[in-house]
ChimeraX commands (.cxc) that place a marker at each C-alpha (Angstrom):
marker #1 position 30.54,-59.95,54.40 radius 0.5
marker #1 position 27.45,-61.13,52.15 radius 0.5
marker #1 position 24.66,-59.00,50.97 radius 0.5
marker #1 position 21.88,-58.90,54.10 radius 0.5
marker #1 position 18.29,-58.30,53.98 radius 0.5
marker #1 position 17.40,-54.84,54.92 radius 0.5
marker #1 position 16.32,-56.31,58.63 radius 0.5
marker #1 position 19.75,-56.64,59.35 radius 0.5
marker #1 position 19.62,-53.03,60.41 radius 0.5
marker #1 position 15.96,-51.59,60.75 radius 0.5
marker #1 position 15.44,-52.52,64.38 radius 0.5
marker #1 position 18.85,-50.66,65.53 radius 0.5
marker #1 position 17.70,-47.87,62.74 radius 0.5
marker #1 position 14.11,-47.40,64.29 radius 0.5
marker #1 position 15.46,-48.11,68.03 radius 0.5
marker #1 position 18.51,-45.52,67.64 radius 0.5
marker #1 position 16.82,-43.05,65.83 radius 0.5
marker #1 position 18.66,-43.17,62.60 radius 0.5
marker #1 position 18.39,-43.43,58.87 radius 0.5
marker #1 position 20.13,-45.80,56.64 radius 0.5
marker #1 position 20.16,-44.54,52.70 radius 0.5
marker #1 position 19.26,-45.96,49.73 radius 0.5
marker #1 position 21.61,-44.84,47.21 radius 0.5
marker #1 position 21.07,-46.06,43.27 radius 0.5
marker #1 position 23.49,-48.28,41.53 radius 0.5
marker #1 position 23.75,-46.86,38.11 radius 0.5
marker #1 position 26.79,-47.94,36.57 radius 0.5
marker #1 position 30.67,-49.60,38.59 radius 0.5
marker #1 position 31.41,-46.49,39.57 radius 0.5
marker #1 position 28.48,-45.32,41.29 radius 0.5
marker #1 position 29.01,-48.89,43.19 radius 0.5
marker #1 position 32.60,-48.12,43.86 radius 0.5
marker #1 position 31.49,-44.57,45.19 radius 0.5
marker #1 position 28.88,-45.73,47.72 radius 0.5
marker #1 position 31.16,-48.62,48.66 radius 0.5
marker #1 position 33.70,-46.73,49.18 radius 0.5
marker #1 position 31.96,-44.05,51.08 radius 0.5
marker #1 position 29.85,-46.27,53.08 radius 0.5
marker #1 position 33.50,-47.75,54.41 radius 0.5
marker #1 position 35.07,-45.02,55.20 radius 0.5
marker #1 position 31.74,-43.65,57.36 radius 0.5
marker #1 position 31.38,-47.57,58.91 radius 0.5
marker #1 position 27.58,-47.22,57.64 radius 0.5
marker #1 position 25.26,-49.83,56.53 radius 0.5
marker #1 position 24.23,-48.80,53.09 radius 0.5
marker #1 position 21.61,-50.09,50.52 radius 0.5
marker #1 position 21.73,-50.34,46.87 radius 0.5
marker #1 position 18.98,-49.63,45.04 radius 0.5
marker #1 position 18.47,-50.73,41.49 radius 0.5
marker #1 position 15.65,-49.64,39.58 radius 0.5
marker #1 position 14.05,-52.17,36.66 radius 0.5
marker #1 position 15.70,-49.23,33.73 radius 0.5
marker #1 position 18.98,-49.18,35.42 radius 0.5
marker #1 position 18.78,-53.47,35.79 radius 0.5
marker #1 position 18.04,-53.27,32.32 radius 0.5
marker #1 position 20.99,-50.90,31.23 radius 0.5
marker #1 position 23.55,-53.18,33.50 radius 0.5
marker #1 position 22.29,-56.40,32.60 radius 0.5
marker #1 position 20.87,-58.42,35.93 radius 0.5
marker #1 position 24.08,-60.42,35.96 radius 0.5
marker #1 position 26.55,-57.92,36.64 radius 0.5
marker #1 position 24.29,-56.04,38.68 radius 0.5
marker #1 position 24.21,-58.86,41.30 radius 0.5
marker #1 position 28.15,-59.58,40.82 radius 0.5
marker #1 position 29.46,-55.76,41.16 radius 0.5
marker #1 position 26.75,-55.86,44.88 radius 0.5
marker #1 position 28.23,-59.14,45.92 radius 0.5
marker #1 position 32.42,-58.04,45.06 radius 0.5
marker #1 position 31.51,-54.51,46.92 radius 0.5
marker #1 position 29.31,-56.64,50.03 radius 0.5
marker #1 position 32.55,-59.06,50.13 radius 0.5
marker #1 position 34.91,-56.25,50.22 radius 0.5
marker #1 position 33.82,-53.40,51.95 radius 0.5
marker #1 position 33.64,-54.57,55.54 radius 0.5
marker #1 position 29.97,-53.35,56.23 radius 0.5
marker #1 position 26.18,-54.35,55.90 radius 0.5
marker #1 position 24.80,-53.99,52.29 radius 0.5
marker #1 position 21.75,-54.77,51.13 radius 0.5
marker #1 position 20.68,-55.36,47.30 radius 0.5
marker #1 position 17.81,-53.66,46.78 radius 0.5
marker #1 position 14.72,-54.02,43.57 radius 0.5
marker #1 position 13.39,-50.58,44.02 radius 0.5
marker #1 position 9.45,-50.11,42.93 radius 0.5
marker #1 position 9.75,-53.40,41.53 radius 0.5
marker #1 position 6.35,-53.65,39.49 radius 0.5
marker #1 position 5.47,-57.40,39.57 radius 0.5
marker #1 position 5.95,-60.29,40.93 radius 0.5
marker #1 position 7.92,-61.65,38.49 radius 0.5
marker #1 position 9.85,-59.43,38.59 radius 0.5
marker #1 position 10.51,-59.54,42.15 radius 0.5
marker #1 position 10.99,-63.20,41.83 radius 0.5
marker #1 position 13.57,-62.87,39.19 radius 0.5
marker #1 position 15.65,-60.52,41.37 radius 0.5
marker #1 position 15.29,-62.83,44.62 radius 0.5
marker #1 position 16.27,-65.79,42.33 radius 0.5
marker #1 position 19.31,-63.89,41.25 radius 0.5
marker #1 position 20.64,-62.91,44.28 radius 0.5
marker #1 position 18.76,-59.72,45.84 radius 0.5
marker #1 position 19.04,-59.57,49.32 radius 0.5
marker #1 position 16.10,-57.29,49.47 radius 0.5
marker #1 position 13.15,-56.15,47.10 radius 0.5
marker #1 position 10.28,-53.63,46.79 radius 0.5
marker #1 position 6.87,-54.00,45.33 radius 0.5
marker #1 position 5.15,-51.04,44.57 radius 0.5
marker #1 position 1.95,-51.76,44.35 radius 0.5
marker #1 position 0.54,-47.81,45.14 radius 0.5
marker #1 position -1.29,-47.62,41.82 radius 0.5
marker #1 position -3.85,-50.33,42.98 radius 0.5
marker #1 position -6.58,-49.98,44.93 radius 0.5
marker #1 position -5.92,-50.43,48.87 radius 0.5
marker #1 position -7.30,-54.15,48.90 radius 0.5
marker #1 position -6.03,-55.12,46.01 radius 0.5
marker #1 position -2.18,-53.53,47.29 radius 0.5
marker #1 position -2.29,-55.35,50.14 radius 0.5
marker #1 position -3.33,-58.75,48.46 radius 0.5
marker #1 position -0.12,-58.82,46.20 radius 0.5
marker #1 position 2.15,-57.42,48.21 radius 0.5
marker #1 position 0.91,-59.99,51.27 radius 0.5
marker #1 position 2.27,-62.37,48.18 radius 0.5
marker #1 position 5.43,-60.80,47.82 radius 0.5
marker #1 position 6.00,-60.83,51.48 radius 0.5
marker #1 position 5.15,-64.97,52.00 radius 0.5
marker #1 position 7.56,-65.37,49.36 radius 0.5
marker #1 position 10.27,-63.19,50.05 radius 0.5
marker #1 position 10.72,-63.99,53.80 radius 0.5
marker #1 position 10.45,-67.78,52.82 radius 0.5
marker #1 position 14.07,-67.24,51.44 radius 0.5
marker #1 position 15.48,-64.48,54.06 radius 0.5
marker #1 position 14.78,-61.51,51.94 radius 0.5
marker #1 position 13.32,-58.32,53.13 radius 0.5
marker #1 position 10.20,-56.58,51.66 radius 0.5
marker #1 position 9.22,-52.87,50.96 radius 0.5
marker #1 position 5.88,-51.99,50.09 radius 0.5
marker #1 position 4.39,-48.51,49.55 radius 0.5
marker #1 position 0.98,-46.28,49.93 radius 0.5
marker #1 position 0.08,-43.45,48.03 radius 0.5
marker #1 position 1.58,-41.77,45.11 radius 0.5
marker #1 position 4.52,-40.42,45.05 radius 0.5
marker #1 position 4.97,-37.93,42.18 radius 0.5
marker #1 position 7.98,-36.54,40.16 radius 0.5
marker #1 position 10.21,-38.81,37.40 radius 0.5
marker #1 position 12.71,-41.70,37.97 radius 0.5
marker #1 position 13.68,-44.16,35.03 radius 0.5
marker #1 position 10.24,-45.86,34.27 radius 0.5
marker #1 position 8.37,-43.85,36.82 radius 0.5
marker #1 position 6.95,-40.78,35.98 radius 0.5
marker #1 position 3.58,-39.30,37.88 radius 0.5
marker #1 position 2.76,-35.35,37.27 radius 0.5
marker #1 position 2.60,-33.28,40.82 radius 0.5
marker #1 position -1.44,-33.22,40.06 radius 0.5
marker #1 position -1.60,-36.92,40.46 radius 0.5
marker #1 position 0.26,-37.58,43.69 radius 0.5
marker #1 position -1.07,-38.47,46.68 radius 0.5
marker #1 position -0.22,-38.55,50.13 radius 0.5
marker #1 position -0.61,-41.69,52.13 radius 0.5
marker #1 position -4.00,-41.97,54.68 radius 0.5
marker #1 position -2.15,-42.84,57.61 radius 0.5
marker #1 position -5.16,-45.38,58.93 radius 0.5
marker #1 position -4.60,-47.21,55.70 radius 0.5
marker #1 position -1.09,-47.02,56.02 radius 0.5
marker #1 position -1.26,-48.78,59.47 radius 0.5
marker #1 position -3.97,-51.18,58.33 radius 0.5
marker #1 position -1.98,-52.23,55.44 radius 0.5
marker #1 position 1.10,-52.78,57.88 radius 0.5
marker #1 position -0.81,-55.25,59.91 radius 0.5
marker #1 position -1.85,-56.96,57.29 radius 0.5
marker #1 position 1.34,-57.47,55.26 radius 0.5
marker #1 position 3.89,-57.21,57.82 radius 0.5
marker #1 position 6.48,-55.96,54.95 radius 0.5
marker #1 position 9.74,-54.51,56.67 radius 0.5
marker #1 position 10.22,-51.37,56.02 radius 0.5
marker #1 position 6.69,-49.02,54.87 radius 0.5
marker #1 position 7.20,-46.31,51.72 radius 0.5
marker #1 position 4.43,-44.05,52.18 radius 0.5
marker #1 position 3.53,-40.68,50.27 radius 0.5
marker #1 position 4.20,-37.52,52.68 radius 0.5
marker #1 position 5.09,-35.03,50.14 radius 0.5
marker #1 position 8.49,-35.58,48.83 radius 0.5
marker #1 position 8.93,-36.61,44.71 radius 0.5
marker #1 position 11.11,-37.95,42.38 radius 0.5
marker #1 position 14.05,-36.10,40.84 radius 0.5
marker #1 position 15.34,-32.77,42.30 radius 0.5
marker #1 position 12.56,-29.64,43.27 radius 0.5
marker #1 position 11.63,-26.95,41.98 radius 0.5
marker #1 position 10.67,-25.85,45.13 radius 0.5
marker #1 position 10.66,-26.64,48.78 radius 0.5
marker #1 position 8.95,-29.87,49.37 radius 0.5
marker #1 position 5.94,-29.38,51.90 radius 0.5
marker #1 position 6.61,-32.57,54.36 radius 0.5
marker #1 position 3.66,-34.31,55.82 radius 0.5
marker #1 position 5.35,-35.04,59.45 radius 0.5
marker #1 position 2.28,-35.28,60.82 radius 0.5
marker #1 position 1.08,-38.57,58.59 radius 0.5
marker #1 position 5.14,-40.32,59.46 radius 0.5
marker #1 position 4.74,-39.49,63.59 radius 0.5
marker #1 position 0.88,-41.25,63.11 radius 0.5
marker #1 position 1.95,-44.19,61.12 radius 0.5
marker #1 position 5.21,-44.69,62.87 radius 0.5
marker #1 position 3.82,-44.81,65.94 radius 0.5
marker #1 position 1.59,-47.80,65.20 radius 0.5
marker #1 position 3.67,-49.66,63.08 radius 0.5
marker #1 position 7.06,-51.80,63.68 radius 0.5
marker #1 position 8.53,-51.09,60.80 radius 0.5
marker #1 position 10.95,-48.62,59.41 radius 0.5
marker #1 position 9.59,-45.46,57.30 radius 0.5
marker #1 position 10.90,-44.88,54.18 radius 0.5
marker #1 position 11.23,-41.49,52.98 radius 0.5
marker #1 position 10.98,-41.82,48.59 radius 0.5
marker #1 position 12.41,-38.75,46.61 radius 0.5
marker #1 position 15.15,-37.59,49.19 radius 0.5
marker #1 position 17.72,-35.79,46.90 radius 0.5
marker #1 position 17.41,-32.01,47.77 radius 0.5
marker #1 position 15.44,-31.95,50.67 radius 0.5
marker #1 position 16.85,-29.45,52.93 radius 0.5
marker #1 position 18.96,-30.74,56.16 radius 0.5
marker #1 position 16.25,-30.08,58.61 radius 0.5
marker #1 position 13.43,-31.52,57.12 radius 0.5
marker #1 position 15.24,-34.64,56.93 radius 0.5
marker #1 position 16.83,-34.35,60.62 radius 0.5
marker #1 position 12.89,-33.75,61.24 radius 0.5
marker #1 position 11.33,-36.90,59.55 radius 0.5
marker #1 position 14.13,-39.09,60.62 radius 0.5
marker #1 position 12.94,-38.24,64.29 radius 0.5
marker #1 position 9.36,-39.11,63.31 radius 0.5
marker #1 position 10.40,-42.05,62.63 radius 0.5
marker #1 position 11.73,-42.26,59.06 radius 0.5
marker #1 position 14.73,-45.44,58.72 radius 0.5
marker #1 position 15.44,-45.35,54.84 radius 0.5
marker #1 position 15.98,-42.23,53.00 radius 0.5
marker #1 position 16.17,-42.78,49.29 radius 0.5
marker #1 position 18.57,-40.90,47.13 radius 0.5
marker #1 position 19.74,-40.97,43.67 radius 0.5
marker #1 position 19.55,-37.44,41.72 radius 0.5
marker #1 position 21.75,-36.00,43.49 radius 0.5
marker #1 position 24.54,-38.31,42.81 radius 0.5
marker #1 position 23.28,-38.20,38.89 radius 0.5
marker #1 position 23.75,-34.26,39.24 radius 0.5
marker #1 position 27.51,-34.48,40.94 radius 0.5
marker #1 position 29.04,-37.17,38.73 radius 0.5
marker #1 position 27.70,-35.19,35.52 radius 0.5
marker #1 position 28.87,-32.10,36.39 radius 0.5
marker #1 position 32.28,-33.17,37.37 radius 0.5
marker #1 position 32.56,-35.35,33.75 radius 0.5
marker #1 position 31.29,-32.18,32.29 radius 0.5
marker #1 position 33.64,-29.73,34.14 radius 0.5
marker #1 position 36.34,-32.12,32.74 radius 0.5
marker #1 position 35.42,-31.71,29.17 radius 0.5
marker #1 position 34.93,-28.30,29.15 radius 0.5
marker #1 position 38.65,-27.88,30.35 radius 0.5
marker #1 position 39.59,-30.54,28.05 radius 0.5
marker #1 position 38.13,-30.97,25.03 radius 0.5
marker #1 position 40.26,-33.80,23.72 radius 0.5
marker #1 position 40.50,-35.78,26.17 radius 0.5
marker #1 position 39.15,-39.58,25.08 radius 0.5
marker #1 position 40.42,-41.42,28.10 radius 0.5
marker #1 position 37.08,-42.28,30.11 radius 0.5
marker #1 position 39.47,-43.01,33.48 radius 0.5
marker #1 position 40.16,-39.61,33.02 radius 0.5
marker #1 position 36.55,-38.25,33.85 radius 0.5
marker #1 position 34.69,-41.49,35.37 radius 0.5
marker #1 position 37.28,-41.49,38.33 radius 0.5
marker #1 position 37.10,-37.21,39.58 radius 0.5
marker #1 position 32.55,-38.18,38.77 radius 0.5
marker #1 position 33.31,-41.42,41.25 radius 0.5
marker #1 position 34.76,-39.16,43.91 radius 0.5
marker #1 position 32.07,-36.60,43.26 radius 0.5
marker #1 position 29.54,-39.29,43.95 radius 0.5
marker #1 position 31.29,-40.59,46.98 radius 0.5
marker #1 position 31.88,-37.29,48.88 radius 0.5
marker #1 position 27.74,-36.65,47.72 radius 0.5
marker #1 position 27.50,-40.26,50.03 radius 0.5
marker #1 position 29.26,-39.06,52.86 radius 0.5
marker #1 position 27.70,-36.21,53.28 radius 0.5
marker #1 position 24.33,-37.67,53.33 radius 0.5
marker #1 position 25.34,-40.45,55.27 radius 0.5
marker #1 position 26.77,-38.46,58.45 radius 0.5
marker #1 position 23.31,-36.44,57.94 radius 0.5
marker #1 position 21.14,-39.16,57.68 radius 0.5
marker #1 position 23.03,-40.29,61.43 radius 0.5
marker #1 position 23.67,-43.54,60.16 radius 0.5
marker #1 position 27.73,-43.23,60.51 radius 0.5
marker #1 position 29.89,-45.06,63.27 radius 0.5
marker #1 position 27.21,-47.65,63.44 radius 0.5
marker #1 position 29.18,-50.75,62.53 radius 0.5
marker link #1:1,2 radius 0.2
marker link #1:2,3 radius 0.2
marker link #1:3,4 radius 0.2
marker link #1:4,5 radius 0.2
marker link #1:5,6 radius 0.2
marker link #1:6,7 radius 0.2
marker link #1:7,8 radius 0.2
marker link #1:8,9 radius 0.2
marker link #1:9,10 radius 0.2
marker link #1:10,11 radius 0.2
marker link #1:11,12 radius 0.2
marker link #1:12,13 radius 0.2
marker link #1:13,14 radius 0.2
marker link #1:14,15 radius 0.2
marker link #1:15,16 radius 0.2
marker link #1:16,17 radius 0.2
marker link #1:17,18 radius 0.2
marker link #1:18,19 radius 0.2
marker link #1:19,20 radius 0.2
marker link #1:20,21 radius 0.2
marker link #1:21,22 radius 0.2
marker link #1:22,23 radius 0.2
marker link #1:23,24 radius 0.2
marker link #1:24,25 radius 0.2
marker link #1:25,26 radius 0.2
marker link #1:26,27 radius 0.2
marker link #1:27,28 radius 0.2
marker link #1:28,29 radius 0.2
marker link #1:29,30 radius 0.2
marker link #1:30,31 radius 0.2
marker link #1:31,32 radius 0.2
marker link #1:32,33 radius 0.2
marker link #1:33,34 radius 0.2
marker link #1:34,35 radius 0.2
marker link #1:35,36 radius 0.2
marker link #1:36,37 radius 0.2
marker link #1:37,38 radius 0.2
marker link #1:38,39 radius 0.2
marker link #1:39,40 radius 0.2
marker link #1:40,41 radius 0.2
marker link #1:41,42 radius 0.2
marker link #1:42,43 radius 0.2
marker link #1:43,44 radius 0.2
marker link #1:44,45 radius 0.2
marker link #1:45,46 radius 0.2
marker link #1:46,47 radius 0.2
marker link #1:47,48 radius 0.2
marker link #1:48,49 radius 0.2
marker link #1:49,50 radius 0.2
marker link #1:50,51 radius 0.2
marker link #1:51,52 radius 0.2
marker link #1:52,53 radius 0.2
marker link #1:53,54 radius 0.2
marker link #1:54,55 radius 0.2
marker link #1:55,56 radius 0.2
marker link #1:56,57 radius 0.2
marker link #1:57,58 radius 0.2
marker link #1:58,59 radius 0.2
marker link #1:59,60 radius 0.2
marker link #1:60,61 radius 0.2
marker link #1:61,62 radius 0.2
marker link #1:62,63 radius 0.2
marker link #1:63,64 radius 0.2
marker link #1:64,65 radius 0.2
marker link #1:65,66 radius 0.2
marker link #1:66,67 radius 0.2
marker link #1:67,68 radius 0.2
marker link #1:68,69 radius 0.2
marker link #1:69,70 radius 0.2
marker link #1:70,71 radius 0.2
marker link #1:71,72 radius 0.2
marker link #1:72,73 radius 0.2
marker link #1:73,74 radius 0.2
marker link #1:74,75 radius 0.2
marker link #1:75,76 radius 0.2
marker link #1:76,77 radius 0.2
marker link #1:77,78 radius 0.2
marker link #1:78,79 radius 0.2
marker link #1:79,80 radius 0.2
marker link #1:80,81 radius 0.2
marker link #1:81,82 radius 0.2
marker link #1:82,83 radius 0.2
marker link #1:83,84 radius 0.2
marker link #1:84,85 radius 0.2
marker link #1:85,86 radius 0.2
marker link #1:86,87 radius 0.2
marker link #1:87,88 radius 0.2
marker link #1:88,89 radius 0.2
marker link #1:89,90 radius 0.2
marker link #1:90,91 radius 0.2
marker link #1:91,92 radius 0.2
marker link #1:92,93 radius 0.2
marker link #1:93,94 radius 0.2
marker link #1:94,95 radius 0.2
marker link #1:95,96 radius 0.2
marker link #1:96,97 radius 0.2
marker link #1:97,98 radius 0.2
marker link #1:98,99 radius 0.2
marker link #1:99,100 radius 0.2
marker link #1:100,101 radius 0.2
marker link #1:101,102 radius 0.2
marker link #1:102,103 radius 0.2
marker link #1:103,104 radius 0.2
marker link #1:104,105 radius 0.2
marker link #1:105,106 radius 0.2
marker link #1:106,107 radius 0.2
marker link #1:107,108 radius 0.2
marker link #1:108,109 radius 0.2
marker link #1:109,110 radius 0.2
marker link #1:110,111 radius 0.2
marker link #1:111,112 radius 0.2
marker link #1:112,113 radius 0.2
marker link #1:113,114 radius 0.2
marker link #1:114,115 radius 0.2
marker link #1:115,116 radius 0.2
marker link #1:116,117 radius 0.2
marker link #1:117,118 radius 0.2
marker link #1:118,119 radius 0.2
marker link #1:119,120 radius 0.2
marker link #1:120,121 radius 0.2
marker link #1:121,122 radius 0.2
marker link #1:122,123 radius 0.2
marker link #1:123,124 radius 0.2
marker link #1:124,125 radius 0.2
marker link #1:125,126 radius 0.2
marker link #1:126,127 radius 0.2
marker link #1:127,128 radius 0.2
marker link #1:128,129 radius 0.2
marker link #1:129,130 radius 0.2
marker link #1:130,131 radius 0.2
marker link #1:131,132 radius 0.2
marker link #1:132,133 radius 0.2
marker link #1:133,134 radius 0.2
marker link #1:134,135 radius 0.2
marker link #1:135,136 radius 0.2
marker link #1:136,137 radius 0.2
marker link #1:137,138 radius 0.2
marker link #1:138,139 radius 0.2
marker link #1:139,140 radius 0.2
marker link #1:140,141 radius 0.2
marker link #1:141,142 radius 0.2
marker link #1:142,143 radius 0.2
marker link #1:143,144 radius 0.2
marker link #1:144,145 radius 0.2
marker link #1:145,146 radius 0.2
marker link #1:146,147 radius 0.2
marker link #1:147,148 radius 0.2
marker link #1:148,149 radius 0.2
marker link #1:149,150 radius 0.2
marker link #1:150,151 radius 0.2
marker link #1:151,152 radius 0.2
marker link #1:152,153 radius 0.2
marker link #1:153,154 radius 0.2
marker link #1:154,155 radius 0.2
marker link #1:155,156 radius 0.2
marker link #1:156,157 radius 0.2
marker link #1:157,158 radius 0.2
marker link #1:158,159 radius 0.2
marker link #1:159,160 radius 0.2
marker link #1:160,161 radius 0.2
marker link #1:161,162 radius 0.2
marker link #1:162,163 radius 0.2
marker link #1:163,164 radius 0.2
marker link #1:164,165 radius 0.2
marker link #1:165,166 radius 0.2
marker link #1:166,167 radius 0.2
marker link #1:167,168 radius 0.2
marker link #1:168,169 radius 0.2
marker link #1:169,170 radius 0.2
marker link #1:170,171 radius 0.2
marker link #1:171,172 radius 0.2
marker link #1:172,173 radius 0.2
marker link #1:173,174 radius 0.2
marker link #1:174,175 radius 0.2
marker link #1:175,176 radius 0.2
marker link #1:176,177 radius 0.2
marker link #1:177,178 radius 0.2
marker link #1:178,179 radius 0.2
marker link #1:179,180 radius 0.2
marker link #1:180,181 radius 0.2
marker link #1:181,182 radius 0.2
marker link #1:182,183 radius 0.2
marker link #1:183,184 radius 0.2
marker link #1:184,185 radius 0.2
marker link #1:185,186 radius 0.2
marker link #1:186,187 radius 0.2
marker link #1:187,188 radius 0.2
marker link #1:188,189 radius 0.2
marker link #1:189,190 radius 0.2
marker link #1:190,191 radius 0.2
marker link #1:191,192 radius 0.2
marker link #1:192,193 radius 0.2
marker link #1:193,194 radius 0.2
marker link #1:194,195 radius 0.2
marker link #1:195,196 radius 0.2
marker link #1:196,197 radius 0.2
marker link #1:197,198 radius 0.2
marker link #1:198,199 radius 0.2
marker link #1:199,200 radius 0.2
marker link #1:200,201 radius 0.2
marker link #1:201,202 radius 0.2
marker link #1:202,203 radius 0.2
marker link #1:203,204 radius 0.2
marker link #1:204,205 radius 0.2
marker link #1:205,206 radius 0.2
marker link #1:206,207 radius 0.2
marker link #1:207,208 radius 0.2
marker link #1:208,209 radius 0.2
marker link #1:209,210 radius 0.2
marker link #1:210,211 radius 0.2
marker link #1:211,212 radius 0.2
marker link #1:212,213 radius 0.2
marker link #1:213,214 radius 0.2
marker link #1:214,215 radius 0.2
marker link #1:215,216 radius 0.2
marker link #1:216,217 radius 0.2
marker link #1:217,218 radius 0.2
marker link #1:218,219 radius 0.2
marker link #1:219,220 radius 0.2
marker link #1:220,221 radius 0.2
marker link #1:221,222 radius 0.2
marker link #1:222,223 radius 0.2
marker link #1:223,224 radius 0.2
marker link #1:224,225 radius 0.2
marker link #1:225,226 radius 0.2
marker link #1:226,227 radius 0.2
marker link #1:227,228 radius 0.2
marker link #1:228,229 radius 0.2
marker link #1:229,230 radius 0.2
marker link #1:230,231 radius 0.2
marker link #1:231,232 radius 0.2
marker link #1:232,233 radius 0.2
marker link #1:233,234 radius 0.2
marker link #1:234,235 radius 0.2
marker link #1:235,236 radius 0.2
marker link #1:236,237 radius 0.2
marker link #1:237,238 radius 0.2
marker link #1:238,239 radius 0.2
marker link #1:239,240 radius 0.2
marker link #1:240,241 radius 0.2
marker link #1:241,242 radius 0.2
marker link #1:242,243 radius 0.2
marker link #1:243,244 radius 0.2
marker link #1:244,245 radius 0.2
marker link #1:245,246 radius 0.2
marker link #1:246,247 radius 0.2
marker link #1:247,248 radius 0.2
marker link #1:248,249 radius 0.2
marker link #1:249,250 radius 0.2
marker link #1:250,251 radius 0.2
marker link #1:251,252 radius 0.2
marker link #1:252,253 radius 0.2
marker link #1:253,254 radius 0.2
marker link #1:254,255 radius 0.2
marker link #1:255,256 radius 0.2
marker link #1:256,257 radius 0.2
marker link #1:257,258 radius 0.2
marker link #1:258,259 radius 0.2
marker link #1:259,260 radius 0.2
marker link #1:260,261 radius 0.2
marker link #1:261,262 radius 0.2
marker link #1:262,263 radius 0.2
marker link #1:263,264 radius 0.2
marker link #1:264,265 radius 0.2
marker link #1:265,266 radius 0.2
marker link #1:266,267 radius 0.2
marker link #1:267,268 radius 0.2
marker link #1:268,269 radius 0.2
marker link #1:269,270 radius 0.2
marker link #1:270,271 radius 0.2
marker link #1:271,272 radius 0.2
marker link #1:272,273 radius 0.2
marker link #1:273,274 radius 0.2
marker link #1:274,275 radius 0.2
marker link #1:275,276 radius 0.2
marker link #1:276,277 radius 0.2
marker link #1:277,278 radius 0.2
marker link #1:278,279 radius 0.2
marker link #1:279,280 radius 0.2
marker link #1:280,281 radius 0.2
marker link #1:281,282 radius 0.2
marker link #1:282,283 radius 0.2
marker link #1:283,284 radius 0.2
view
């Protein structure tokens, strides 16, 4: 099937009490791997694409490789812009083919937030695509974002459901207390701040900075009310490991087949896992 807008599955997601995941294109085989897995679980799945890993793949081939796995793999996927930082560039991706985008526009003040991303949103929908916006700051490092633990922020949950109201974007990133990257610690959740704004909003949660979270915390927050869980690091973590288990056995080897395909099926079974815990397998 084509690439759909995220909308395609946030009403059964928020009415069935499930989470569908973001998980990060980075290169054909992390496509192949969530594809694959996504398929095999009969989950919707989103692919999110940061602006530093658009720029590594080239915009082009980013859009092809979504459409070929969409086409192929006999379940929903979205194309995702994740923290897109503009307009223009949220344009660009919409005009290329995204089926969904994201403007983060948490590092402006509250009025000015929901002024541009009440733009994005006019724009977007025009066209069928789905929006993400987000409030407060969520810290830790991921390609071009990088915000120490000092300057993070959680959400205020009346300014969450204000700006809600007054953007209407489809699915609502807010700061609770995850980061970016893997922890050094235990996160300390805010589930208090995703039961508030949940209840008063339509839309989907979105739970930012989900690699290593522990099980329960996420079974927890996806009962609050939490419909996108985003992960990448921990798929980074599996498929290096695997290539590097691989070349510490054998030095010599030059063939990249050799180490790209055991990383793709370290990525993949990284999918499944999450997927089955996030509840959103069997839904297709």
């Amino acid at each position: 099937m084509p690439l759909v807008p995220m909308t395609a599955f946030a009403e059964d997601a928020k009415k069935h009490k499930y989470a569908v995941g973001q998980f990060n294109l980075n290169n054909l085989e992390f496509t192949q791997a969530i594809t694959e897995a996504a398929a095999e679980e009969k989950s919707p799945v989103i692919f999110g694409v940061s602006e530093g890993a658009m720029r590594y793949m080239g915009l082009e081939y980013t859009v092809a490789m979504a459409k070929a796995a969409a086409e192929t793999s006999g379940v929903p996927i979205a194309l995702h812009l994740d923290h897109g930082s503009s307009f223009e560039v949220v344009m660009k991706c919409i005009r290329a083919g995204f089926s969904s985008v994201m403007f983060d526009g948490s590092h402006y003040p509250l009025e000015e937030n929901i002024r541009l991303t009440k733009q994005v949103v006019e724009a977007a929908h025009a066209v069928g695509v789905s929006v993400e916006g987000e409030l407060g700051t969520i810290g830790g490092v991921e390609d071009d974002l990088s915000v120490d633990e000092k300057d993070a922020a959680l959400a205020n949950p009346a300014d969450a459901i204000r700006f809600w109201e007054e953007t209407k974007v489809d699915y609502m990133a807010i700061a609770v207390g995850t980061a970016h990257g893997m922890y050094k610690g235990e996160p300390k959740i805010s589930f208090e701040i995703i039961d508030e704004v949940a209840r008063n909003i339509a839309a989907p949660i979105v739970l930012h900075g989900g690699s290593g979270v522990p099980d329960e915390a996420i079974k927890k927050s996806i009962q609050f009310g939490v419909g996108k869980i985003n992960v990448n690091t921990e798929n980074q973590v599996a498929c290096t490991a695997k290539i590097r288990e691989i070349l510490a056995a054998k030095p010599n080897e030059i063939d990249p087949r050799k180490y790209l395909g055991p990383a793709r099926e370290a990525i993949k079974e990284v999918v499944k896992g999450k997927i089955r815990l996030f509840g959103s397998n069997n839904r297709i």
